[in-house]
C-alpha positions as CSV (number, residue, x, y, z in Angstrom):
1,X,99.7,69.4,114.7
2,X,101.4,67.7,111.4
3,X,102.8,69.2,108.8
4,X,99.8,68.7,106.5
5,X,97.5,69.8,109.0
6,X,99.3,73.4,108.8
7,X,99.1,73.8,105.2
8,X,95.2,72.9,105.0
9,X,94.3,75.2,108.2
10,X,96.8,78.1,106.4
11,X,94.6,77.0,103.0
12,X,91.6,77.4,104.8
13,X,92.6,81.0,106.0
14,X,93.3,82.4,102.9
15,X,90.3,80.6,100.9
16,X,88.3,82.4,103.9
17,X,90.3,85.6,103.9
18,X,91.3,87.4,107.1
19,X,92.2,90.2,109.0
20,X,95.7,90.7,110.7
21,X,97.6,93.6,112.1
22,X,100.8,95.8,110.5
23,X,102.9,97.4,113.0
24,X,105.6,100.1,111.5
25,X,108.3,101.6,113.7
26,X,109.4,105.3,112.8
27,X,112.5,106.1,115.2
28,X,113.1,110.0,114.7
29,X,116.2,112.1,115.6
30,X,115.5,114.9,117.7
31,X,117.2,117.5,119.3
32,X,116.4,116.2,122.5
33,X,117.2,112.6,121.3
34,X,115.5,109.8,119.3
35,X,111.8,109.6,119.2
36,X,109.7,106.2,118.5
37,X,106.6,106.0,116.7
38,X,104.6,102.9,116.7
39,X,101.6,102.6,114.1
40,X,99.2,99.8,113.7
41,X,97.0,99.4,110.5
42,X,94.2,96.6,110.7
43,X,94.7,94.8,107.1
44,X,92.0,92.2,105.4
45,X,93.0,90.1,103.3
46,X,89.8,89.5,100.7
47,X,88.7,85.3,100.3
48,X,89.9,83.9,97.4
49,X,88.1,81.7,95.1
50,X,91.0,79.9,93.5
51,X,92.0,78.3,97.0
52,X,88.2,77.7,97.7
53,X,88.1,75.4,94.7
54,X,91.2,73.7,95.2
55,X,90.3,72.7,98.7
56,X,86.9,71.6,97.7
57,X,88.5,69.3,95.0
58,X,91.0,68.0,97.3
59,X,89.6,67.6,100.7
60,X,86.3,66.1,98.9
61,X,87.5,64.8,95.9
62,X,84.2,62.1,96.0
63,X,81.4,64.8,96.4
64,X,80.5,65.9,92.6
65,X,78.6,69.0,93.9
66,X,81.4,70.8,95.2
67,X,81.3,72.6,91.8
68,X,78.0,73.8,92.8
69,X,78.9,74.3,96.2
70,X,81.6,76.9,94.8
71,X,79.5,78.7,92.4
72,X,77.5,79.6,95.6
73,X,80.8,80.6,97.4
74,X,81.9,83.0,94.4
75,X,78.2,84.5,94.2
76,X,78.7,85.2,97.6
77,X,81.8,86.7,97.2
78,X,80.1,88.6,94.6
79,X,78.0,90.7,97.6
80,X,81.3,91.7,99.3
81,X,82.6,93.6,96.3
């Protein structure tokens, strides 16, 4: 995959939003020694309009509608909130 092709799939993530997991590590002292603690949180990252446009404008720059095609995107957007 090129270089360019990394940055417009990462683009596409975010102007999407997505879902990843946070692992945090507690090590605790006991008496009997140390203790480790492993906790994973599910985390969503909301879609974000600003991105949305930009790729629209970039990857399409000849289709006039993608204006259009946004204010749909952002009244979708809208439904999640």
């Amino acid at each position: 995959m090129e270089e360019k092709d990394k940055y417009i799939q990462a683009l596409k993530k975010r102007a999407l939003g997505f879902e990843y997991e946070e692992v945090t590590t507690l090590i605790e002292e006991t008496a009997h020694g140390t203790k480790k603690k492993i906790a994973k949180t599910k985390k969503y990252v909301p879609p974000d309009p600003k991105t949305a446009r930009y790729l629209l404008s970039k990857l399409n720059p000849q289709q006039k509608d993608f204006e259009e095609q946004l204010r749909e995107c952002e009244e979708e957007l809208k439904k999640w909130k």
